[in-house]
VEXLO-264419 format. One record per residue (C-alpha): residue number from 0; residue in one letter; x negated, y, z. Coordinates in steps of 0.001 Angstrom, whole numbers, always signed. Each point is the difference from the previous one (the first is absolute). Layout:
+-----+------+---------+---------+---------+
| seq | type |    east |   north |      up |
+-----+------+---------+---------+---------+
| NUM |    A |       X |       Y |       Z |
...
+-----+------+---------+---------+---------+
This chain:
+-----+------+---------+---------+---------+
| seq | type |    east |   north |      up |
+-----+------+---------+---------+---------+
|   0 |    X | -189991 | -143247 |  +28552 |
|   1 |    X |     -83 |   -1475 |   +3756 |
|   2 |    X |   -1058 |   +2366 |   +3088 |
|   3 |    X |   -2723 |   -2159 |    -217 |
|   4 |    X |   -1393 |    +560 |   -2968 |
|   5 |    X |    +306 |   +3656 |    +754 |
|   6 |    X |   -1950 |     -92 |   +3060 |
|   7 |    X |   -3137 |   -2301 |   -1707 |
|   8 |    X |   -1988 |   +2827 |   -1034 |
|   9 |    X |   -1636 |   +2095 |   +2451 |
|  10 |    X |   -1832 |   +2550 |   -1644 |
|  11 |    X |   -2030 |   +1906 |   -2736 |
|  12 |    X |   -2626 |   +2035 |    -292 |
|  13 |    X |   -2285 |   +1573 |   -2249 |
|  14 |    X |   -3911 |    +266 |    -727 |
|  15 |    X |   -1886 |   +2144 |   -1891 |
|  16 |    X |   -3468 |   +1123 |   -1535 |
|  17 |    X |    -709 |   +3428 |   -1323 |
|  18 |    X |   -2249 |   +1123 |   -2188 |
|  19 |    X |   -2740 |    +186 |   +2619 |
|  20 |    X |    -171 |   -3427 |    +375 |
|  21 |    X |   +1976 |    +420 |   +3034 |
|  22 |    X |   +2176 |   -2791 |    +948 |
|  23 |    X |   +3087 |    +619 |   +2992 |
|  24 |    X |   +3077 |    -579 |   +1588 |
|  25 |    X |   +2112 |   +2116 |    -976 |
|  26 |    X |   +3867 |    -611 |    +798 |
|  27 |    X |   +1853 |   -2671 |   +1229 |
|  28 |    X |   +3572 |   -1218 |    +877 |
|  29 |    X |   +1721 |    -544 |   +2182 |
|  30 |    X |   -3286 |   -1007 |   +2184 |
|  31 |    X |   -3101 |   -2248 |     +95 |
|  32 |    X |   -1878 |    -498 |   +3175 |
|  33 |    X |   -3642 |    +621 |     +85 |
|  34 |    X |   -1168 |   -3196 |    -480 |
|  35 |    X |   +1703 |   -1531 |   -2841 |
|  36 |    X |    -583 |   +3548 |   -1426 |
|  37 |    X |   -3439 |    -952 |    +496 |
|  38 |    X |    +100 |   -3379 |   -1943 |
|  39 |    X |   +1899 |   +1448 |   -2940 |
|  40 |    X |   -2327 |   +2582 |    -631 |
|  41 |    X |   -3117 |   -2816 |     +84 |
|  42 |    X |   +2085 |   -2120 |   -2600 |
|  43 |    X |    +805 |   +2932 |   -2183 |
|  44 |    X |   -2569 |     -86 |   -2705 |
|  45 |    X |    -226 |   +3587 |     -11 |
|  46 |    X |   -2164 |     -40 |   +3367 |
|  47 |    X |   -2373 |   -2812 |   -1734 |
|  48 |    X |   -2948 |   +2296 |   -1146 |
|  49 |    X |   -1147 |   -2235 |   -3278 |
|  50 |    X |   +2356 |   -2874 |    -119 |
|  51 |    X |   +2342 |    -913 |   -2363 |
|  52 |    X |   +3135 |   +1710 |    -929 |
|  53 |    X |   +3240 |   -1895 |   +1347 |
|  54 |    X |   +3552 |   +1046 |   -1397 |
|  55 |    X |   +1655 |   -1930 |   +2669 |
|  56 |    X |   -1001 |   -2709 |   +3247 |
|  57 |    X |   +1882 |   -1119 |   +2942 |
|  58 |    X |    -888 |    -932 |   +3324 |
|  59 |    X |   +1532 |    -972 |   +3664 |
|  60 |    X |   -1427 |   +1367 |   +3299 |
|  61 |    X |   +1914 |     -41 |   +3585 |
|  62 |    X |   +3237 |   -1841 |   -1964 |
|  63 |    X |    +432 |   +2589 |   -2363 |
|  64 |    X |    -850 |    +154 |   -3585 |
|  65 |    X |   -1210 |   +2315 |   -2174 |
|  66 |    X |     +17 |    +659 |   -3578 |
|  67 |    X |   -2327 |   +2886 |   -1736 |
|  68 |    X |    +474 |   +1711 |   -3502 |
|  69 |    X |   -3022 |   +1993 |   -1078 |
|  70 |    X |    +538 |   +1804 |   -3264 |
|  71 |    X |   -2407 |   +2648 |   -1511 |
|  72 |    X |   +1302 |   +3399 |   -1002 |
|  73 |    X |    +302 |    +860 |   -3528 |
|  74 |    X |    +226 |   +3623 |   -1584 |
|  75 |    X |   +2675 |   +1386 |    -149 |
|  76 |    X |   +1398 |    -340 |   +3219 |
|  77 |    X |   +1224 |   +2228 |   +3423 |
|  78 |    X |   -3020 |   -1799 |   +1770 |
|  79 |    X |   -3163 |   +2426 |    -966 |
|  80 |    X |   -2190 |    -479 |   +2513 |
|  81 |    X |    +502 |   -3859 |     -23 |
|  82 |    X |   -1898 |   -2426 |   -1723 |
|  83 |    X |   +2131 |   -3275 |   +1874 |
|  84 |    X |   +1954 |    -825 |   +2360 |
|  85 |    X |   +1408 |   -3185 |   +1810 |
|  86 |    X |   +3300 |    -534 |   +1381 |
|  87 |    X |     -32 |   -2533 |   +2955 |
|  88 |    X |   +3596 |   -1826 |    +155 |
|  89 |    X |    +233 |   -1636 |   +3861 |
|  90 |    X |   +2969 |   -2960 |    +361 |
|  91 |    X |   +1085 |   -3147 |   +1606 |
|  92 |    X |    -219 |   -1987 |   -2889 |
|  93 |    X |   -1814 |   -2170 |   -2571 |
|  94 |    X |    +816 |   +1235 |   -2983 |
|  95 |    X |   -2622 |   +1664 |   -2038 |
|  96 |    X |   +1492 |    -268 |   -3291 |
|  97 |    X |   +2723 |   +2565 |   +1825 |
|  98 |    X |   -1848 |   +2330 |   +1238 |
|  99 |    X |   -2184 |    +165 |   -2822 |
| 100 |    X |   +2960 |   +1002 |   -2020 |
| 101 |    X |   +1330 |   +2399 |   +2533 |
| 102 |    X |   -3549 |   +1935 |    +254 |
| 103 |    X |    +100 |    +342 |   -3989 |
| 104 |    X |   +2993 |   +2268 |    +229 |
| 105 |    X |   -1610 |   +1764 |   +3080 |
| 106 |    X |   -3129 |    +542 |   -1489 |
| 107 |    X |   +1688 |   +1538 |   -3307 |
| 108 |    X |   +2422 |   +2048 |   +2229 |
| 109 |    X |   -3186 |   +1288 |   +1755 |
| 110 |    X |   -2065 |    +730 |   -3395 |
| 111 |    X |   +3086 |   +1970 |   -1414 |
| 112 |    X |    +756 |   +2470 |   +2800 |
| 113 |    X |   -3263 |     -89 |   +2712 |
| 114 |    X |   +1894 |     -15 |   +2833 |
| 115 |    X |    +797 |   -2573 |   +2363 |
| 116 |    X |   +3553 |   +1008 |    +535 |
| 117 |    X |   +1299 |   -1205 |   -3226 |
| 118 |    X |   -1801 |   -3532 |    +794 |
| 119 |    X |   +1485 |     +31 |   +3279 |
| 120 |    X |   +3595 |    +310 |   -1354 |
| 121 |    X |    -370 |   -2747 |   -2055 |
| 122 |    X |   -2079 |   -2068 |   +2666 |
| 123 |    X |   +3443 |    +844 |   +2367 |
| 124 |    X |   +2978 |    -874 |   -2854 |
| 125 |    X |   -2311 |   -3256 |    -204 |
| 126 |    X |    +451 |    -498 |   +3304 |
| 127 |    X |   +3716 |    +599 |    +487 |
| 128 |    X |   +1274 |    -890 |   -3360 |
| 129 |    X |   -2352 |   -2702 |   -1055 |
| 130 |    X |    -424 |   +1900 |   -3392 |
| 131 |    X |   -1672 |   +3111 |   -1676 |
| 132 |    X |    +773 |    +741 |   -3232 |
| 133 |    X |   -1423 |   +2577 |   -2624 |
| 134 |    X |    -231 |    +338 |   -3320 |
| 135 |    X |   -3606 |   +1502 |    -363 |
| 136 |    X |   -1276 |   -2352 |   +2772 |
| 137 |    X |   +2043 |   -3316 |    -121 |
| 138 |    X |   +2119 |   -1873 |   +1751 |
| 139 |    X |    -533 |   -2093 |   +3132 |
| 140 |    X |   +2429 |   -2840 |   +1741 |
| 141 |    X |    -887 |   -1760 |   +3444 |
| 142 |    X |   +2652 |   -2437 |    -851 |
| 143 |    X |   -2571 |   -1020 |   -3045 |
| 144 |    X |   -2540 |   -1285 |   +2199 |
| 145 |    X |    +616 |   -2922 |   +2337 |
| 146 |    X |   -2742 |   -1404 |   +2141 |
| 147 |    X |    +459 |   -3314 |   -1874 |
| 148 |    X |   -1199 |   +1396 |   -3346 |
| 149 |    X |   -2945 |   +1137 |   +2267 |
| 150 |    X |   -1143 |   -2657 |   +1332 |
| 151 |    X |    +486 |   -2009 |   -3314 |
| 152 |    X |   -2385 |   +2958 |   -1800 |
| 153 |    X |   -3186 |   -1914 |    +152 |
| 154 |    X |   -1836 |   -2773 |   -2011 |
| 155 |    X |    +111 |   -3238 |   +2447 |
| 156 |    X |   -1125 |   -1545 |   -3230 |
| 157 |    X |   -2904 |   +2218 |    -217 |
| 158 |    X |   -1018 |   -1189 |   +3615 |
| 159 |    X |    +183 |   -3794 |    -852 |
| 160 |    X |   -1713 |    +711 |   -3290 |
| 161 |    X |   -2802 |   +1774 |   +1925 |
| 162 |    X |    -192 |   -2360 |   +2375 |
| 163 |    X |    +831 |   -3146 |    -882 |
| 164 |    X |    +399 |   -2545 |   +2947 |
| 165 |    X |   -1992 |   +2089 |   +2206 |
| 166 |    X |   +3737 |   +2333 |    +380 |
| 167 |    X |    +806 |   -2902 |   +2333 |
| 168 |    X |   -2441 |   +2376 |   +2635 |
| 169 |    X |   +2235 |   +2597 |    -283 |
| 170 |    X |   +3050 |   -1832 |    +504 |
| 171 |    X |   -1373 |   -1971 |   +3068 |
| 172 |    X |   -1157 |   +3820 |   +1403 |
| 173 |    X |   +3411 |    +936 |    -628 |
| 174 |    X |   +1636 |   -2579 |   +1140 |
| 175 |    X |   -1729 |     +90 |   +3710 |
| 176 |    X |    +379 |   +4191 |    -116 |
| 177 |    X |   -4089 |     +61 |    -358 |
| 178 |    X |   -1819 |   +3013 |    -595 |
| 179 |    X |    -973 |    +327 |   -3997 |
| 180 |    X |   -2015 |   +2940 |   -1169 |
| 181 |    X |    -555 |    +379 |   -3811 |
| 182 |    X |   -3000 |   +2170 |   -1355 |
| 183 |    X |    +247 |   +1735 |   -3747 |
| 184 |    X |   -1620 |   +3431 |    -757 |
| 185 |    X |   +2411 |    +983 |   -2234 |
| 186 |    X |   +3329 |    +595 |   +2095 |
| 187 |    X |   +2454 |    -271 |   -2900 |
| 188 |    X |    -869 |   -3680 |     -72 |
| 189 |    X |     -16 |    -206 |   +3954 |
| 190 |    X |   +3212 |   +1247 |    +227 |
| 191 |    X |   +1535 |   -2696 |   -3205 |
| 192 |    X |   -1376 |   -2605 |   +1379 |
| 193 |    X |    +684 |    +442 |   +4098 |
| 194 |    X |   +3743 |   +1124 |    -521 |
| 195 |    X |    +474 |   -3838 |   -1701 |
| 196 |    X |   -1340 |   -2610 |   +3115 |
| 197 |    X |   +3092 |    +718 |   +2334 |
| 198 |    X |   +1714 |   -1610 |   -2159 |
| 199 |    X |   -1749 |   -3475 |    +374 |
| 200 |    X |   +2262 |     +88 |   +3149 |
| 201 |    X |   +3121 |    +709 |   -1604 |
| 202 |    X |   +1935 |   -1777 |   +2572 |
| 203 |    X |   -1182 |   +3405 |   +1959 |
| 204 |    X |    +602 |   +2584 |   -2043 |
| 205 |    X |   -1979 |   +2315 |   +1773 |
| 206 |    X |   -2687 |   +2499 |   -1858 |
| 207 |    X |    -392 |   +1806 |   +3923 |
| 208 |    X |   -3442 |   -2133 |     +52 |
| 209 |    X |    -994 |   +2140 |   -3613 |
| 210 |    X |   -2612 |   +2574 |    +874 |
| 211 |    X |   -1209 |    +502 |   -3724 |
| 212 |    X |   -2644 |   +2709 |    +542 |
| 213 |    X |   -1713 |    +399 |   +3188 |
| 214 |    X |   -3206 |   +1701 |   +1178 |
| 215 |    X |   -2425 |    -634 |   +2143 |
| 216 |    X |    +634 |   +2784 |   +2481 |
| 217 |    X |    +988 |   -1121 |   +3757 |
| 218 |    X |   +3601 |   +1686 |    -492 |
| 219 |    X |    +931 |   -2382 |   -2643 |
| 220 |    X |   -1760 |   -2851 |   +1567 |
| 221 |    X |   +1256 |    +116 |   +3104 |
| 222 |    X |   +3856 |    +432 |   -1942 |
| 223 |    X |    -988 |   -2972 |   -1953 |
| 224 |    X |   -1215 |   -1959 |   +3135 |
| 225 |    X |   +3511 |    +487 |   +1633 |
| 226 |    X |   +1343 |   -2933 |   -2825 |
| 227 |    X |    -457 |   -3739 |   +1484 |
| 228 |    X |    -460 |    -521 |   -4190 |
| 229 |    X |    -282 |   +1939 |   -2893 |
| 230 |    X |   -1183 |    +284 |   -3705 |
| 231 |    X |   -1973 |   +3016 |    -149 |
| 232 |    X |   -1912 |   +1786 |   -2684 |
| 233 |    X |   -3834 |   +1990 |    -262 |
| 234 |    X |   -1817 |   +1478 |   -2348 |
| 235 |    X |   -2577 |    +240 |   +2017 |
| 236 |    X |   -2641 |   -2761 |      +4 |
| 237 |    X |   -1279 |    +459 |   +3298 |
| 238 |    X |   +3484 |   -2040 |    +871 |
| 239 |    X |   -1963 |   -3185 |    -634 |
| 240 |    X |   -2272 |    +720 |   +2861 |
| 241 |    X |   +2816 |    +268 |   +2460 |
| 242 |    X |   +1662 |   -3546 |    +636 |
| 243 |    X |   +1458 |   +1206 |   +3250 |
| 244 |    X |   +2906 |    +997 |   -2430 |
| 245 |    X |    +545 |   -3324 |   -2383 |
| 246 |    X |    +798 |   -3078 |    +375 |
| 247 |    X |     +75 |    -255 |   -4048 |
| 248 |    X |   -2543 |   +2067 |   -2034 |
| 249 |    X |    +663 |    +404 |   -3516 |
| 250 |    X |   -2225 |   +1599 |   -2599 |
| 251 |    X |   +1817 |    +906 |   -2771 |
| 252 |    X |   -2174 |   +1060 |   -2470 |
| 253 |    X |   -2275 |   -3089 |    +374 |
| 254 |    X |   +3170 |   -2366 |    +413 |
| 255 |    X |   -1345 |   -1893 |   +3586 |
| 256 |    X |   +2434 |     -41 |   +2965 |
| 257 |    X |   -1862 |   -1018 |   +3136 |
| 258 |    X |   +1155 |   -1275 |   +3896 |
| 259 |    X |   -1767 |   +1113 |   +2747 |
| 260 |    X |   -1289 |   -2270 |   +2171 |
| 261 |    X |   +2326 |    +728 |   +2913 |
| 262 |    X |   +2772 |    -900 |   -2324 |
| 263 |    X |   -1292 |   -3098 |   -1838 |
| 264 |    X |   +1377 |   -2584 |   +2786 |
| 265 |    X |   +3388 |   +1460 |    -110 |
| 266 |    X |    +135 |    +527 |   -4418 |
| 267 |    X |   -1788 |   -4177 |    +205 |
| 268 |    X |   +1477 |    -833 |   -3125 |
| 269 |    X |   +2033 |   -3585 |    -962 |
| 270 |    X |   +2003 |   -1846 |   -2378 |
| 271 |    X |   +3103 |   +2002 |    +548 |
| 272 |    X |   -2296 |   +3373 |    -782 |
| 273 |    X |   -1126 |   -1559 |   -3892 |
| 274 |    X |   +3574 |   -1466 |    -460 |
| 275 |    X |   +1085 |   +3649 |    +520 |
| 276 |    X |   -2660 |   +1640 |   -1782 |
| 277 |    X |    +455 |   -2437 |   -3085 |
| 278 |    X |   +3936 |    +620 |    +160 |
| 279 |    X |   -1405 |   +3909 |    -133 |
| 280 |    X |   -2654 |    -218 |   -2490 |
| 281 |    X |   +2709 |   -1923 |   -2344 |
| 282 |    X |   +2956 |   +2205 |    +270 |
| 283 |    X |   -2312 |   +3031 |   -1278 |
| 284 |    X |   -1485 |   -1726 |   -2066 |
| 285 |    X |   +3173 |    -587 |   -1859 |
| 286 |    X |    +741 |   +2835 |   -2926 |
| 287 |    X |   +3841 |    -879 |    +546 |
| 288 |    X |      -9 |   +1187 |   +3682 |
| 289 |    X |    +341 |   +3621 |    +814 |
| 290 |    X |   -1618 |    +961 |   +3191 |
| 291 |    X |   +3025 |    +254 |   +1830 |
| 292 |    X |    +352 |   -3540 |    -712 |
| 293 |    X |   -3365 |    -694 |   +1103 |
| 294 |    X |    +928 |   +1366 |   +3516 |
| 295 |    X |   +2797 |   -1886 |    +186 |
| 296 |    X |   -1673 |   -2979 |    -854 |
| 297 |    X |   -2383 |   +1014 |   +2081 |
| 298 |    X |   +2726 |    +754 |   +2994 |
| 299 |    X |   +1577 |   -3371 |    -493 |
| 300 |    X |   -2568 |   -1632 |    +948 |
| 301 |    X |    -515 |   +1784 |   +2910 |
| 302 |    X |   +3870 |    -722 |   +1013 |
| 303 |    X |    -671 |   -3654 |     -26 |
| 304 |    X |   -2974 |    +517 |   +2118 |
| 305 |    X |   +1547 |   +1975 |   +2821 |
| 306 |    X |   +3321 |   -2350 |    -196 |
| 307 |    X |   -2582 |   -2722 |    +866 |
| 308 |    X |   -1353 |   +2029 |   +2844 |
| 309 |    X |   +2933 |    +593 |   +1452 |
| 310 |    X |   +1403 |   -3471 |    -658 |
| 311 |    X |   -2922 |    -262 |   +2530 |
| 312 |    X |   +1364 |   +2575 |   +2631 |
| 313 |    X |   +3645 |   -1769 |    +298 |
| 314 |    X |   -1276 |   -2309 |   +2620 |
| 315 |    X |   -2000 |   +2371 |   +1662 |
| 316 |    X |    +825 |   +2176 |   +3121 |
| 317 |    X |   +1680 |   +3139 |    -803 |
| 318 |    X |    -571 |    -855 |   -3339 |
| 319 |    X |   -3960 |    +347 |    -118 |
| 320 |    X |   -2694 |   -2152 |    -978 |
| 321 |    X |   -3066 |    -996 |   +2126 |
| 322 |    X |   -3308 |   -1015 |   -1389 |
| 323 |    X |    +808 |   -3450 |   +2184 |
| 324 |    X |   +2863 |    -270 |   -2106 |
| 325 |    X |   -1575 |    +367 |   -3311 |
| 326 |    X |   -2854 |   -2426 |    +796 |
| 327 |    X |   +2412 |   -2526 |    +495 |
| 328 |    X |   +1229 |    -126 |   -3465 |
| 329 |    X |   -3790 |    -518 |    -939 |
| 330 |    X |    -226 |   +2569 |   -3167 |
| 331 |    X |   -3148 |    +173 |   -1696 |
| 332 |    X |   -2489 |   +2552 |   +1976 |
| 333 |    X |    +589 |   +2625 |   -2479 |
| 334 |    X |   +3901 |    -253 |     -15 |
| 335 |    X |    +137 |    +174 |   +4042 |
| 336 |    X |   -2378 |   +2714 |    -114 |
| 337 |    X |   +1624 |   +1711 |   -2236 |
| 338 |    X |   +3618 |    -604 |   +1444 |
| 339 |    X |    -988 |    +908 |   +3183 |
| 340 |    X |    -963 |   +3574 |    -833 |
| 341 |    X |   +2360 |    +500 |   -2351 |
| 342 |    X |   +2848 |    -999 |   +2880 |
| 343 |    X |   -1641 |   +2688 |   +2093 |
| 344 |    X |     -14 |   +2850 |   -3113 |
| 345 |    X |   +3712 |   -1022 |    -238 |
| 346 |    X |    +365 |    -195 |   +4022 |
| 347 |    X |   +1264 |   -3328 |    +323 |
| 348 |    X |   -2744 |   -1075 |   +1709 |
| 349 |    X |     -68 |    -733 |   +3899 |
| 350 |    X |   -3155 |    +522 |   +1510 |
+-----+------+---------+---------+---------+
């Protein structure tokens, strides 16, 4: 295991409700400032008087992430005057399949002996070994999770299947680092179906614009505001009243993804956009193709369309395009328009 590795997570801590309905804080290590403890204690679903019961969910707030276990007590067990509890994992990185795994052998160290310190232990040989190993509570290997494998986790087939040649929208948002927000009531499905659109920019690899589950409270908002684009995730349907934070709306129950107007000039869409989108809708649509396929057919295509913009850029001062420049090589409207921003998403545009 690198230092790096070791120094990814940052910390844990641990929620719980008693048997008066009660639900706290109760320990945490090595530290979590007010704030974020603030945010993990509104995601836990513990704190959710009447919602639905959620084993596990992950989040991202002020570039870290978060991942929450919440498991109920059962009889017999050193916990007596809990009913549940939730253990909030805090980390650098995308990987919820890890930390997931990880919070199953802390939540199982916690139910045997009721005390934090044992948890802690193995939280710390975690952290300096990259393992913890047991025979009553399993085994668990950083080394067995690499961030590939996470962002490879979704369905990008689902999406296309979903969506048809409408996923062109998302791409395009993507593409020019627009703000998408994505409405679902039922988080589970927010969360399987946000963690998959980063990688309609494969070429970027980057899942720091995945905010899976955010709520409408100014602390998260104003977090969430800080990103010049993001995908971002609500169960909340007020979202759909507040297009100060899309660009991209997508109802996901109901299948519609809408533009706002402010964003409909840049998003225009051309002949380039449906050659894409068919190249998309066929690659899915193919039984043969896994979805890691798909994304690289997907990413492929992309290539050749950033090679051509900055075929564009080797004549150009310092190596930057001007929109004087692109009008003289007379592209359809669409294509221009579409160049243009996306030279200024990938800064190689010179204003």
């Amino acid at each position: 295991m690198t230092a790096t590795e070791a120094q990814i997570m940052l910390s844990v801590g641990l929620i719980e409700k008693d048997v008066n309905g009660d639900t706290l804080w109760v320990w945490c290590y090595p530290s979590v400032c007010p704030e974020l403890r603030q945010v993990l204690l509104r995601k836990c679903c513990l704190t959710q008087e009447g919602r639905d019961f959620h084993t596990f969910v992950f989040g991202h707030f002020s570039r870290t992430w978060f991942y929450i276990t919440t498991a109920e007590v059962q009889e017999p067990t050193a916990l007596s005057k809990v009913t549940h509890f939730s253990i909030a994992v805090t980390a650098k990185d995308f990987n919820p399949e890890k930390y997931a795994a990880l919070s199953r052998i802390l939540c199982r160290t916690y139910t045997k002996h009721g005390s934090p310190v044992k948890m802690m232990e193995a939280y710390i040989t975690v952290l300096t070994k990259g393992i913890c190993q047991s025979d009553e509570n399993g085994s668990f290997l950083i080394k067995d999770y690499d961030v590939q494998t996470a962002y490879l986790a979704g369905s990008i087939k689902d999406v296309v299947s979903q969506f048809g040649v409408e996923t062109i929208i998302l791409y395009t948002a993507l593409m020019l680092k627009r703000r998408i927000v994505v409405y679902h009531p039922r988080v589970e499905a927010l969360l399987e179906f946000t963690r998959v659109l980063p990688a309609l920019t494969w070429h970027r690899k980057d899942w720091s614009i995945l905010h899976p589950y955010v709520h409408l409270t100014d602390a998260e908002l104003d977090d969430l505001k800080t990103c010049p684009g993001y995908v971002a995730g609500f169960v909340d349907p007020d979202v759909s009243s507040r297009s100060d934070l899309f660009d991209v709306f997508v109802n996901l129950p109901d299948a519609v993804i809408t533009v706002s107007q402010g964003a409909k000039e840049a998003m225009a869409m051309g002949k380039l956009h449906k050659d894409i989108a068919q190249l998309m809708v066929n690659s899915a649509e193919d039984a043969e193709r896994s979805d890691s396929q798909v994304i690289k057919d997907i990413s492929t295509k992309t290539q050749e369309v950033l090679a051509h913009l900055a075929a564009l850029t080797e004549t150009c001062e310092n190596s930057k395009i001007t929109l004087e420049a692109l009008k003289l090589r007379h592209f359809p409207p669409a294509t221009e328009n579409f160049l243009f921003h996306l030279a200024a998403a990938e800064q190689l545009l010179r204003i």
